[in-house]
N, C-alpha and C positions, 0 to 999 in steps of 0.2 A: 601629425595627426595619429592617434592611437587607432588599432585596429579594433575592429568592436569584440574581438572576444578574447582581449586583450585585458590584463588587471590593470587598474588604477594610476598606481604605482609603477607601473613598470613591467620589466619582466618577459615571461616568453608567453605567448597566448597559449590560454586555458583548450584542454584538448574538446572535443565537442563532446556533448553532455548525452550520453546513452540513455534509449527512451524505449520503453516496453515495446512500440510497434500497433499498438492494437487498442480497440477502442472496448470497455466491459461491460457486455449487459447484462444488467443487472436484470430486468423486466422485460416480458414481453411487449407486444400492443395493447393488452387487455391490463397492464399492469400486475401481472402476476410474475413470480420467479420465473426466470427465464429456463426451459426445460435442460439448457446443456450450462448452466452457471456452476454446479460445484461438479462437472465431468471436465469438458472438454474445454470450456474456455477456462477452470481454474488450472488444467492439465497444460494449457496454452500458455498461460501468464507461466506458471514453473518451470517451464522449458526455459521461457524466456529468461526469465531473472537470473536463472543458473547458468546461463551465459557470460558469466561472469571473469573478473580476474580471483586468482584461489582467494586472494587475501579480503573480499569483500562479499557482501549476502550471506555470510556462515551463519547457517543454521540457527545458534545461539539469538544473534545479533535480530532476527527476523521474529524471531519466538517471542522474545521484548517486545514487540507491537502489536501483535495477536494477544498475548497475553494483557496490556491494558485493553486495548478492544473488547475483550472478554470480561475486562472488569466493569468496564464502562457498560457492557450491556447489562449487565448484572445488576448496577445500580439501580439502571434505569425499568428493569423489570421491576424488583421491589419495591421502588416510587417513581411510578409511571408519572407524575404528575408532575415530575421533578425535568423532566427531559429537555425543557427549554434552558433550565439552569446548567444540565449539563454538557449541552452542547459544543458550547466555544471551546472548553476541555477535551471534546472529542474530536473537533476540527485543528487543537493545536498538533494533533497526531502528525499533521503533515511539517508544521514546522520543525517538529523532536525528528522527522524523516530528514527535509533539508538539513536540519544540523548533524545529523549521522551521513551524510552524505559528504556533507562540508569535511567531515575528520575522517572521510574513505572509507567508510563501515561498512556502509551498503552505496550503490549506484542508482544512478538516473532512472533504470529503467524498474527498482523496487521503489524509488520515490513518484517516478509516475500509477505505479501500481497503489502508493497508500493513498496517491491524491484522488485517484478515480474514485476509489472504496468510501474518503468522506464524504467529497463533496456529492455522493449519491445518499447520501443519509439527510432524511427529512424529518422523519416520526422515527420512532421504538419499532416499528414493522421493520423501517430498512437499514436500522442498527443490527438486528436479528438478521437481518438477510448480508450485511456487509461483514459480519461475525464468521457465519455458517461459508460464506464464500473464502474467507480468509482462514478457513477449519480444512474445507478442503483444499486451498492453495498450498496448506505448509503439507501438508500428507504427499502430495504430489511432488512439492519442492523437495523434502526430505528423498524422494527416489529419484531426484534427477539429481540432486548437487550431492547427497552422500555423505556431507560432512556432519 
């Protein structure tokens, strides 16, 4: 019997899959931006993610998903009416993360960080808010990781 985190195929079991730690809120109770989301909790996820090994989360590699994020909100400012269309496109962010993860580019704990950021995206408000949060993530990452 295969061990469960064990490949397929064969092989030596897959090491365990590194995970941000921490849950992201987005909103308060009242449903407004949460008062410490682009301080201390984006300050919190940057710590984390640059917890890295060197060869993975550089700088670059991270800036590539902030940067569609940013396009993708952009769209959907200019045709607000379009946002149901654009959606799945903005949800496949996390699959383009699990594939960057899959070929060691970035880690578990930046794929749980994009998965939180979509699957909090409902309307064009919390595309805007998952934007602005991933604006100040990279500012913070850039001072922790250096690269």
């Amino acid at each position: 019997m295969n061990h469960p985190n064990q490949r397929r195929h064969g092989g030596r079991p897959r090491p365990e899959r590194r995970r941000l730690g921490m849950t992201i809120r987005f909103t308060n109770e009242e449903g407004k931006i949460d008062a410490d989301l682009f301080d201390k909790t984006a300050s919190n996820a940057a710590k984390i993610v640059a917890r890295c090994r060197r060869e993975q989360n550089k700088s670059t590699q991270l800036r590539r998903f902030y940067d569609e994020l940013v396009m993708w909100e952009e769209k959907v400012r200019q045709n607000p009416d379009k946002f149901d269309e654009y959606l799945p496109f903005i949800r496949m962010l996390k699959a383009k993360a699990a594939y960057a993860e899959g070929r060691k580019l970035v880690d578990g704990a930046f794929v749980d960080l994009i998965e939180q950021a979509i699957d909090f995206i409902e309307n064009a408000a919390d595309l805007r808010t998952a934007k602005l949060f991933f604006e100040a993530f990279m500012g913070f990452y850039k001072l922790e990781k250096g690269d």
